[in-house]
N, CA, C and O atoms as CSV, one atom per row, in Angstrom:
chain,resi,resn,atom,element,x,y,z
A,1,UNK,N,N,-66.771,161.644,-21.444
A,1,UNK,CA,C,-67.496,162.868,-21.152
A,1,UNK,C,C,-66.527,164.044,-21.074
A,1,UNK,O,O,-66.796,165.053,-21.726
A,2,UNK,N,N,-65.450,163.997,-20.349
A,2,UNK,CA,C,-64.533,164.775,-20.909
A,2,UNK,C,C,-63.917,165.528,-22.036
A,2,UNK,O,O,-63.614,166.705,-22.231
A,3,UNK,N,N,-63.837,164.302,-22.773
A,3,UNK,CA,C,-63.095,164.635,-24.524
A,3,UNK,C,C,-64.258,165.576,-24.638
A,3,UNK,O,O,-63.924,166.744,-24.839
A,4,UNK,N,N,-65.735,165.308,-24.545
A,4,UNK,CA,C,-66.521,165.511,-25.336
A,4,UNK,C,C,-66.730,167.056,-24.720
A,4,UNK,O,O,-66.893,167.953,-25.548
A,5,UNK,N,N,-66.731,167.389,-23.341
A,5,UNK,CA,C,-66.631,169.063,-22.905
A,5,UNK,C,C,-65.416,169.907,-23.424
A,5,UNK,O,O,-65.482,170.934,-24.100
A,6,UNK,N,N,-64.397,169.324,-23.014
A,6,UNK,CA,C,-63.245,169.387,-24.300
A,6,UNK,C,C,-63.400,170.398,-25.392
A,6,UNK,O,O,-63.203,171.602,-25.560
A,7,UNK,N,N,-64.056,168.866,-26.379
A,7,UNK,CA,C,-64.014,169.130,-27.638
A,7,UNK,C,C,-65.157,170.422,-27.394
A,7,UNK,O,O,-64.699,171.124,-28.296
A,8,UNK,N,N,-65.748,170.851,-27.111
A,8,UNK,CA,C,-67.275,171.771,-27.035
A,8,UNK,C,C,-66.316,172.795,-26.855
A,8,UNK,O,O,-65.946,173.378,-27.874
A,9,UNK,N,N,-65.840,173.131,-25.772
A,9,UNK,CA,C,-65.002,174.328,-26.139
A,9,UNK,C,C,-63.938,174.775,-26.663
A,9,UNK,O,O,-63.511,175.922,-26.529
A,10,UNK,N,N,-63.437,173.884,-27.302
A,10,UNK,CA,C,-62.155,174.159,-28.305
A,10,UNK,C,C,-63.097,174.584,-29.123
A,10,UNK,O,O,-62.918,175.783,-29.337
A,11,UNK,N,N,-64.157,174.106,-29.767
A,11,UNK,CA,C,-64.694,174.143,-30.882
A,11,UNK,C,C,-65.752,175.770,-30.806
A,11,UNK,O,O,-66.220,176.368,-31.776
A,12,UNK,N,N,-65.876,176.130,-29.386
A,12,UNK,CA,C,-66.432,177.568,-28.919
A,12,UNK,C,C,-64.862,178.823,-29.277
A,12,UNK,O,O,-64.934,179.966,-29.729
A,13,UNK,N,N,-63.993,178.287,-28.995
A,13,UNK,CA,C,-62.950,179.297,-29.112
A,13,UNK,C,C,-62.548,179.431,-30.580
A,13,UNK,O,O,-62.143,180.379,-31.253
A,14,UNK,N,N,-62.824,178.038,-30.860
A,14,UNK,CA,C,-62.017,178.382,-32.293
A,14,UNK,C,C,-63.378,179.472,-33.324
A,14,UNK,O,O,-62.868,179.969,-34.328
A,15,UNK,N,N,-64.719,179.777,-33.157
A,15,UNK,CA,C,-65.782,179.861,-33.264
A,15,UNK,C,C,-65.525,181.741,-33.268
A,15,UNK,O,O,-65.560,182.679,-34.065
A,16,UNK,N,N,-65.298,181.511,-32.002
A,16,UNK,CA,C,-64.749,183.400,-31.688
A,16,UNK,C,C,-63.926,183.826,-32.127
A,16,UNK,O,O,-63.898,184.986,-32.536
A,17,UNK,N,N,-62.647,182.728,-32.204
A,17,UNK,CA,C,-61.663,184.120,-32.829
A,17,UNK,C,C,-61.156,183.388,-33.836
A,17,UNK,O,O,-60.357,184.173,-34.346
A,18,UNK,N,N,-61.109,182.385,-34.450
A,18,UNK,CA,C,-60.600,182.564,-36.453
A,18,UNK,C,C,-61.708,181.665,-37.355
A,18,UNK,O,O,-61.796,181.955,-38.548
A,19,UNK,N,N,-62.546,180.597,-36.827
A,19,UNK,CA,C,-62.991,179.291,-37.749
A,19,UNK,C,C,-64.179,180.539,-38.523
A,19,UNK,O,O,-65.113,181.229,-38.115
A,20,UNK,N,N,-63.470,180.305,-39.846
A,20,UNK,CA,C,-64.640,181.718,-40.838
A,20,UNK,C,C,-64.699,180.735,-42.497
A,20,UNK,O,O,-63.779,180.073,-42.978
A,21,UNK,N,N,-66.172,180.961,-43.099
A,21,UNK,CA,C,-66.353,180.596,-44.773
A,21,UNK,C,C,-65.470,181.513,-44.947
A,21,UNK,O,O,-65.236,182.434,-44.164
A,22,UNK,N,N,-64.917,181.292,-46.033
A,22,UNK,CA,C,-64.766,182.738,-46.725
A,22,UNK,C,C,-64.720,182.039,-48.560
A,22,UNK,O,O,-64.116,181.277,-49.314
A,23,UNK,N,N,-65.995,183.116,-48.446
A,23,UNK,CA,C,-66.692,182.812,-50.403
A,23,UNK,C,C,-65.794,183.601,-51.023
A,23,UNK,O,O,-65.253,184.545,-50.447
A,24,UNK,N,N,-65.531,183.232,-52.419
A,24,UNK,CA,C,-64.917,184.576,-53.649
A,24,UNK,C,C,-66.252,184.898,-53.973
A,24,UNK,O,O,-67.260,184.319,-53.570
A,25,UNK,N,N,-66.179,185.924,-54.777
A,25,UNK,CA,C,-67.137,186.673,-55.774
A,25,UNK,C,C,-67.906,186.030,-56.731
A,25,UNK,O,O,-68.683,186.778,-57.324
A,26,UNK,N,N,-67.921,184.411,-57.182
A,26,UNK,CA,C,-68.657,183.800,-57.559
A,26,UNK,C,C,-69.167,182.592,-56.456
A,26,UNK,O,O,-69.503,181.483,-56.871
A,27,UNK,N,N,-69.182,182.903,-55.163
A,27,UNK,CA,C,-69.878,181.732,-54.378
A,27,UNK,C,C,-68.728,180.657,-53.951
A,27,UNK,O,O,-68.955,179.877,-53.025
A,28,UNK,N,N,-67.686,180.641,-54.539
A,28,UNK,CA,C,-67.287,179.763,-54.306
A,28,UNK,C,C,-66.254,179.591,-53.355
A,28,UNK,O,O,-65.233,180.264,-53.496
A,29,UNK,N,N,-66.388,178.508,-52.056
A,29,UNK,CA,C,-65.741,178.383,-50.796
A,29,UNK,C,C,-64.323,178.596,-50.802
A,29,UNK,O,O,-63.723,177.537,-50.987
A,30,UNK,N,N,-63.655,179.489,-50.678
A,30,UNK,CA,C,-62.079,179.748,-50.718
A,30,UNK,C,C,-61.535,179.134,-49.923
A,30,UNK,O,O,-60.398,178.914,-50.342
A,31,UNK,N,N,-61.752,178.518,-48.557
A,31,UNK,CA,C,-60.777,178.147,-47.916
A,31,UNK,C,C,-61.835,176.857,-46.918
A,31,UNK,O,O,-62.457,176.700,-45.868
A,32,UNK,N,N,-61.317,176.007,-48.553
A,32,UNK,CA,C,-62.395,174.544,-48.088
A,32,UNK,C,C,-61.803,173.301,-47.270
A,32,UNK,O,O,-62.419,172.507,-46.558
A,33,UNK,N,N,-60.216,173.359,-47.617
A,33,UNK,CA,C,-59.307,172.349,-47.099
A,33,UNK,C,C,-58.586,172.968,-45.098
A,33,UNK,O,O,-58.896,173.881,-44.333
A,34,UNK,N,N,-57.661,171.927,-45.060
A,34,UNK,CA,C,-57.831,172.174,-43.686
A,34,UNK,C,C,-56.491,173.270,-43.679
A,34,UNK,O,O,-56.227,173.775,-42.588
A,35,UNK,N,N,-55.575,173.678,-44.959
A,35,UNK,CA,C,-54.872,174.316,-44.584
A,35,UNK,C,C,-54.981,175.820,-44.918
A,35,UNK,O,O,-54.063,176.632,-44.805
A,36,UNK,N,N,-56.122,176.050,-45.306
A,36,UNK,CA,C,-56.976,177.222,-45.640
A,36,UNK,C,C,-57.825,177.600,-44.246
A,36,UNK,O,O,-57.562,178.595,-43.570
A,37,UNK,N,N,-58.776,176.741,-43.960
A,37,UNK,CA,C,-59.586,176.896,-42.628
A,37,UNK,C,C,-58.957,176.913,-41.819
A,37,UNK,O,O,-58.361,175.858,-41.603
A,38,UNK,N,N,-58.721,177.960,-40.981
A,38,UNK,CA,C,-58.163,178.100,-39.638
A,38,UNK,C,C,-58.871,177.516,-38.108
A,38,UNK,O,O,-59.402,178.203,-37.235
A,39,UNK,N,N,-58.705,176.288,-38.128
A,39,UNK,CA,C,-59.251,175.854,-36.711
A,39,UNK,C,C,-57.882,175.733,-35.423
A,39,UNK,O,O,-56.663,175.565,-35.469
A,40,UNK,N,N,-58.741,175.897,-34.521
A,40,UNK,CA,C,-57.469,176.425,-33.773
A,40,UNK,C,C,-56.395,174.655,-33.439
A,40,UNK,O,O,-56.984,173.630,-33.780
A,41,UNK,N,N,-55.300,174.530,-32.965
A,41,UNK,CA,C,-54.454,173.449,-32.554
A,41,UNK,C,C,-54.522,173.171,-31.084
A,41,UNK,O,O,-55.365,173.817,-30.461
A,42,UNK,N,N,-53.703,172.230,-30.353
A,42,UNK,CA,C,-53.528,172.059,-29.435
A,42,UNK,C,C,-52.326,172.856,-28.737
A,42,UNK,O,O,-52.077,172.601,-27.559
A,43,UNK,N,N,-51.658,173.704,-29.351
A,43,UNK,CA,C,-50.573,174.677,-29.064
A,43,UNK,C,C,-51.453,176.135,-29.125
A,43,UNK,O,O,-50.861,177.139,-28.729
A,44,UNK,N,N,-52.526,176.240,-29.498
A,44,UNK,CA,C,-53.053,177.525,-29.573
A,44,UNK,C,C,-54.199,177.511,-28.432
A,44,UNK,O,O,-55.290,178.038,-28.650
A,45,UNK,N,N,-53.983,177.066,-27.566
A,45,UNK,CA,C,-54.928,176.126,-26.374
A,45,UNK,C,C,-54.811,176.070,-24.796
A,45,UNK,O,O,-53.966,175.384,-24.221
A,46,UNK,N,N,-55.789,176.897,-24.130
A,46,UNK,CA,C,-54.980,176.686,-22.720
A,46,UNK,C,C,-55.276,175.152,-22.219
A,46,UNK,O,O,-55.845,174.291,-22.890
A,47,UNK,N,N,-54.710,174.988,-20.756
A,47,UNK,CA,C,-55.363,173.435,-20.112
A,47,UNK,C,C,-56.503,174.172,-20.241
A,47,UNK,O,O,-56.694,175.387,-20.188
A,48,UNK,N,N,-57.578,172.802,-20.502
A,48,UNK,CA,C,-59.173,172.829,-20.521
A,48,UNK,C,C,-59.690,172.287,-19.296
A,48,UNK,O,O,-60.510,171.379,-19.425
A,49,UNK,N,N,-59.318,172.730,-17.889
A,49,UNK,CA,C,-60.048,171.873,-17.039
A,49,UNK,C,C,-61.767,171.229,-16.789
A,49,UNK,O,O,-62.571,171.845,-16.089
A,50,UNK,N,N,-62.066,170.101,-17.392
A,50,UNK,CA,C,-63.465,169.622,-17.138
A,50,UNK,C,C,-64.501,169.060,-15.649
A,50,UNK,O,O,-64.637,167.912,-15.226
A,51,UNK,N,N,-65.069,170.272,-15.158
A,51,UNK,CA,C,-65.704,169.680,-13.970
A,51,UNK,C,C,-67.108,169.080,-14.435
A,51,UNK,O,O,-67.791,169.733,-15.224
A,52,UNK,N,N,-67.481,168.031,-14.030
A,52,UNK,CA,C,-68.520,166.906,-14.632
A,52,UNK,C,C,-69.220,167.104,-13.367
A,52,UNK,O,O,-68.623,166.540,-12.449
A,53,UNK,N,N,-70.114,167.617,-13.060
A,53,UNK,CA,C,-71.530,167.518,-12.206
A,53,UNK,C,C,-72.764,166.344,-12.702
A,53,UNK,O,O,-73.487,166.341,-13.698
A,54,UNK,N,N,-72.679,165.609,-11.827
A,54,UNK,CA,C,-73.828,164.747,-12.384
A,54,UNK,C,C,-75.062,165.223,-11.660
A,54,UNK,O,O,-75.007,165.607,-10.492
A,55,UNK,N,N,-76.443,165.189,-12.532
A,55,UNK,CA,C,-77.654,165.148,-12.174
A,55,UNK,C,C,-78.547,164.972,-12.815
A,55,UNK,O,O,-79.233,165.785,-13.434
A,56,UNK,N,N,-78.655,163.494,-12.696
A,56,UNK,CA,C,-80.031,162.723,-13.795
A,56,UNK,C,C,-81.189,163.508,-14.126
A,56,UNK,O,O,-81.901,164.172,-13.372
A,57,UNK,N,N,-81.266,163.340,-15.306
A,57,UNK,CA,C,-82.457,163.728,-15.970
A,57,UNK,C,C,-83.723,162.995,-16.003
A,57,UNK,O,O,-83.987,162.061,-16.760
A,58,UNK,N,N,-84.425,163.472,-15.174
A,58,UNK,CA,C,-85.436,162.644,-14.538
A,58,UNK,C,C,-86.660,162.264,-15.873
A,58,UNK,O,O,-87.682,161.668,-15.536
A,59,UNK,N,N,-86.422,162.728,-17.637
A,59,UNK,CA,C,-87.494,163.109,-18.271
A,59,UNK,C,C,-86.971,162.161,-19.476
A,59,UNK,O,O,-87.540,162.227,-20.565
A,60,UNK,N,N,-85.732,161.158,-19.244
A,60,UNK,CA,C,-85.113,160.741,-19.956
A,60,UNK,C,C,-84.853,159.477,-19.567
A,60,UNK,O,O,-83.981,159.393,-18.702
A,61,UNK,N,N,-85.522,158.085,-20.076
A,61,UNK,CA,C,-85.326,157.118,-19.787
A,61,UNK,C,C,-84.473,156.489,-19.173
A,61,UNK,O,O,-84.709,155.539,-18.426
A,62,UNK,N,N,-82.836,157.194,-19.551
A,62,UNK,CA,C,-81.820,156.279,-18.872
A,62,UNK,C,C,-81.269,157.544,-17.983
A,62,UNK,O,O,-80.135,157.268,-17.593
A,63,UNK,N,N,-81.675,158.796,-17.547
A,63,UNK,CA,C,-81.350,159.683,-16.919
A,63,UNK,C,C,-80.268,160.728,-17.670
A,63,UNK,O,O,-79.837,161.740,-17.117
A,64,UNK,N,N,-79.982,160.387,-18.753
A,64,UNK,CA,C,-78.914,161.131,-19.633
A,64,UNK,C,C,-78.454,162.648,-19.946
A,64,UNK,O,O,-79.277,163.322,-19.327
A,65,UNK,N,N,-77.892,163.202,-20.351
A,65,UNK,CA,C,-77.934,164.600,-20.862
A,65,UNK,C,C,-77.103,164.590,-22.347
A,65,UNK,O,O,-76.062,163.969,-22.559
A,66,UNK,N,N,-77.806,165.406,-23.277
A,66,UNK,CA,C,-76.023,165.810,-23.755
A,66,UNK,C,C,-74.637,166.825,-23.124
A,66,UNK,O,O,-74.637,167.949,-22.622
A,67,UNK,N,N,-73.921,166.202,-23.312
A,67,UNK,CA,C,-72.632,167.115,-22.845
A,67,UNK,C,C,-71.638,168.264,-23.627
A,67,UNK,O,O,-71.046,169.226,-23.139
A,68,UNK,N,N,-71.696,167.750,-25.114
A,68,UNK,CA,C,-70.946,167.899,-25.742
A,68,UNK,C,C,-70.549,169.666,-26.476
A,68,UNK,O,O,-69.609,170.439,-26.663
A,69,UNK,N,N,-72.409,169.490,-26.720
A,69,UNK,CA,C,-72.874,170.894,-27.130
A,69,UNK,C,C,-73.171,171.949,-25.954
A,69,UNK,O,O,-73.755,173.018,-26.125
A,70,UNK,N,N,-72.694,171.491,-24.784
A,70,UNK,CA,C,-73.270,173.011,-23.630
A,70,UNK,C,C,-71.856,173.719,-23.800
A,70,UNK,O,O,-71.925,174.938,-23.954
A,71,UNK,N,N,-70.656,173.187,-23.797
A,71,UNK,CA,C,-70.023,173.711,-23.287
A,71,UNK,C,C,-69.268,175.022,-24.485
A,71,UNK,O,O,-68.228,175.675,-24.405
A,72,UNK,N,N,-70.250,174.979,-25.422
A,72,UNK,CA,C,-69.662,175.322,-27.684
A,72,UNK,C,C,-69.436,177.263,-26.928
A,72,UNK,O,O,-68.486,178.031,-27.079
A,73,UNK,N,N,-71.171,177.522,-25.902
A,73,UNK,CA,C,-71.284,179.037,-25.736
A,73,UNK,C,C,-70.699,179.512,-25.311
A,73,UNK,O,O,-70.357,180.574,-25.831
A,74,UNK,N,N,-69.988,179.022,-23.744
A,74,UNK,CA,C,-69.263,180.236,-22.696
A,74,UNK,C,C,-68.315,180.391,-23.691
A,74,UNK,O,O,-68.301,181.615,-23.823
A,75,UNK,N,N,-67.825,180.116,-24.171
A,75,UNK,CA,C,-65.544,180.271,-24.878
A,75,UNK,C,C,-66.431,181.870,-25.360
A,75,UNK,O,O,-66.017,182.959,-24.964
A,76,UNK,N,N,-67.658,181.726,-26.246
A,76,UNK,CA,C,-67.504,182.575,-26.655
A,76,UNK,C,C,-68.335,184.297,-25.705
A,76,UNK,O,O,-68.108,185.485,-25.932
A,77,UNK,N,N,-68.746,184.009,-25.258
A,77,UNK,CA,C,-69.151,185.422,-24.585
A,77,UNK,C,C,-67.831,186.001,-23.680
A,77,UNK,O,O,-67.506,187.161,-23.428
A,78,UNK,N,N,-67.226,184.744,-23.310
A,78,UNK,CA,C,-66.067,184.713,-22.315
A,78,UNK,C,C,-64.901,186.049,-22.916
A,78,UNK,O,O,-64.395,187.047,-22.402
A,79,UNK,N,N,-64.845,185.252,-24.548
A,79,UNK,CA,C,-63.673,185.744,-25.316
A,79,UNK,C,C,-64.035,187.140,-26.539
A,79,UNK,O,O,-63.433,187.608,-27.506
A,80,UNK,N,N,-65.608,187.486,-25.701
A,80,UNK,CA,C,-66.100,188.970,-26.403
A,80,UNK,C,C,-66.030,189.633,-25.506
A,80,UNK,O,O,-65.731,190.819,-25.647
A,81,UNK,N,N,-66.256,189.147,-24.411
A,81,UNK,CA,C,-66.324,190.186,-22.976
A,81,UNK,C,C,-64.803,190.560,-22.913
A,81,UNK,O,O,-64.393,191.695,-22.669
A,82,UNK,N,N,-63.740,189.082,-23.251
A,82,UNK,CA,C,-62.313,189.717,-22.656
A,82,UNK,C,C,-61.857,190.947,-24.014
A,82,UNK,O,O,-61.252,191.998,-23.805
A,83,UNK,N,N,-62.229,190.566,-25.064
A,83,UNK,CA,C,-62.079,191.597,-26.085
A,83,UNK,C,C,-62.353,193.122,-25.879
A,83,UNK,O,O,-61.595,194.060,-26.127
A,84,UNK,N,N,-63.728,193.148,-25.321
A,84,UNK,CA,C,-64.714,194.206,-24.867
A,84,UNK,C,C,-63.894,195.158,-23.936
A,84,UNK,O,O,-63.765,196.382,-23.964
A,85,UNK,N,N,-63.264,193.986,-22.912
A,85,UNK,CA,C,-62.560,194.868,-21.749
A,85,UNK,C,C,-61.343,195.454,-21.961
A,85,UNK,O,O,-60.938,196.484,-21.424
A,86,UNK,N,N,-60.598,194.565,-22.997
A,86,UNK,CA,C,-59.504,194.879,-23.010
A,86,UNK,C,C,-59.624,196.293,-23.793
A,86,UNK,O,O,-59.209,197.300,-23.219
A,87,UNK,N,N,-60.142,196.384,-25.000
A,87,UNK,CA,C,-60.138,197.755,-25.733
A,87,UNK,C,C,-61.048,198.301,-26.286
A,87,UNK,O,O,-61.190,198.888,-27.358
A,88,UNK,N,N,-61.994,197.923,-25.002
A,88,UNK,CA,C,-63.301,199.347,-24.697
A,88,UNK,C,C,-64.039,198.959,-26.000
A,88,UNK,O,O,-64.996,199.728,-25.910
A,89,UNK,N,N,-64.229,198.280,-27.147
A,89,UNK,CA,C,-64.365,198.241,-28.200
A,89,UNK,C,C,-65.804,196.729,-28.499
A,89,UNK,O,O,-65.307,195.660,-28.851
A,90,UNK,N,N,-66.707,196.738,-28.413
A,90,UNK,CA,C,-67.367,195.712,-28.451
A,90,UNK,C,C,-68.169,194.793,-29.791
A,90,UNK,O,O,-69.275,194.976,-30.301
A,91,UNK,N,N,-67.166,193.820,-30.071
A,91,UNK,CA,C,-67.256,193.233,-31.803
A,91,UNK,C,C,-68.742,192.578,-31.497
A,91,UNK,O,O,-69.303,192.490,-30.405
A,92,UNK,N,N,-69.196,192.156,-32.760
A,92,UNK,CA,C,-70.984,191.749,-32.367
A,92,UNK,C,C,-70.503,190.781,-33.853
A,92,UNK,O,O,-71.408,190.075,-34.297
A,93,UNK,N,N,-69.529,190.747,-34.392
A,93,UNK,CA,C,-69.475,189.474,-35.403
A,93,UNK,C,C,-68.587,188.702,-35.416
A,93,UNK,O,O,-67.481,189.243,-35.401
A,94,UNK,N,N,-68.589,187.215,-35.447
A,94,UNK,CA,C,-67.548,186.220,-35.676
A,94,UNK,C,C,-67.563,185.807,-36.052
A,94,UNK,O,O,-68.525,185.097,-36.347
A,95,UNK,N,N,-65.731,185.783,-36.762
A,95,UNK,CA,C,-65.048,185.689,-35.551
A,95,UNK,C,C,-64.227,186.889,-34.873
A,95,UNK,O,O,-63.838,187.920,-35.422
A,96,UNK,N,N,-64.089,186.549,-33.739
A,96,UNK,CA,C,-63.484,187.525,-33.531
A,96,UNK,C,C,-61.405,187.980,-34.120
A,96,UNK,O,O,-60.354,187.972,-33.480
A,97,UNK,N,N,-61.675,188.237,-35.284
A,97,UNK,CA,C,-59.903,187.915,-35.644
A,97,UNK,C,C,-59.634,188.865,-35.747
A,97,UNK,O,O,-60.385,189.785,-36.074
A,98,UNK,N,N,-57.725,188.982,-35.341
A,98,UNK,CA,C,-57.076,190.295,-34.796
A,98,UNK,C,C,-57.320,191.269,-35.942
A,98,UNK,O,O,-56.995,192.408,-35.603
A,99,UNK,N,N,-58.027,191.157,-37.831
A,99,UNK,CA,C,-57.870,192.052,-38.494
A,99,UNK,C,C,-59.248,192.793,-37.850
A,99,UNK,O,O,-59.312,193.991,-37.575
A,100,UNK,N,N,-60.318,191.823,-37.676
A,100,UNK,CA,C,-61.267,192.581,-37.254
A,100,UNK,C,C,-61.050,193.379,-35.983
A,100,UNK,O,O,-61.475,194.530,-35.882
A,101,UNK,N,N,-60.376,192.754,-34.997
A,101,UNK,CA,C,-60.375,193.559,-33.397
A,101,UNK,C,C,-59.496,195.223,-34.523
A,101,UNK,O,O,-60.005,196.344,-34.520
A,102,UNK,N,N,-58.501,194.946,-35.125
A,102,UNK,CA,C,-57.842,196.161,-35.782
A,102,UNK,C,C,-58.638,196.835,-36.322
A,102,UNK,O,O,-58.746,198.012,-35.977
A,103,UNK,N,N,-59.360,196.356,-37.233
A,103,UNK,CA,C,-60.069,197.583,-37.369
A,103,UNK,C,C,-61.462,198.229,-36.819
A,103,UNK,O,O,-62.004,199.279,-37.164
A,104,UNK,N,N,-61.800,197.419,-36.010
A,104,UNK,CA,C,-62.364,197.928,-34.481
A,104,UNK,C,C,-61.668,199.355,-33.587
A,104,UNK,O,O,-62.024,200.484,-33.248
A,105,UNK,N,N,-60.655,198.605,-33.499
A,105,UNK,CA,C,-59.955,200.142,-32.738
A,105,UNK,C,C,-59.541,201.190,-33.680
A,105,UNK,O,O,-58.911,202.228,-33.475
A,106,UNK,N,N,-60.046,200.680,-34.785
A,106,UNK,CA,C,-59.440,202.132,-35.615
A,106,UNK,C,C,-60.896,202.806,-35.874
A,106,UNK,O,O,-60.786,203.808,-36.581
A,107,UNK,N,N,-62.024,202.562,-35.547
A,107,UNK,CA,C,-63.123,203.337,-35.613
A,107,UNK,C,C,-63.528,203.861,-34.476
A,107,UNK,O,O,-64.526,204.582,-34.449
């Protein structure tokens, strides 16, 4: 359950600020392999501390939840708000990447 909150927000950060398609001019996926796609590393990463609250789901046979997918949203409002604050400037598309925050502050 861990790995899996974890993995939810690595996969929220990397979401906000670089994991992007990027098509050429005939459709076709430019950066399909993994050294093209920018997903973030374990060096580009703070500690992820995971607090696990349990409380059965009373609507679910074995009391279950998913875990994996709650945790994909906060990274990112977290890491528009810290954008937002830092330079007054509020992006509304992602990801959030430093060419875009740049030319954010240049408008």
């Amino acid at each position: 359950v861990e790995g899996q909150i974890q993995g939810g927000v690595v996969q929220g950060i990397g979401w906000a600020l670089n994991e992007e398609y990027i098509y050429n001019k005939n459709g076709k996926l430019d950066n399909a392999g993994f050294l093209d796609y920018r997903m973030p590393v374990a060096s580009d990463l703070p500690t992820i501390d995971a607090v696990i609250v349990e409380i059965p789901n009373p609507d679910h046979p074995y009391g279950v939840k998913g875990v994996g997918e709650i945790p994909l949203v906060p990274p990112l409002a977290a890491i528009a708000n810290a954008v937002a604050d830092a330079t007054g400037k509020r992006l509304f598309e992602l990801p959030m990447s430093p060419p875009k925050v740049l030319k954010a502050l240049d408008e």
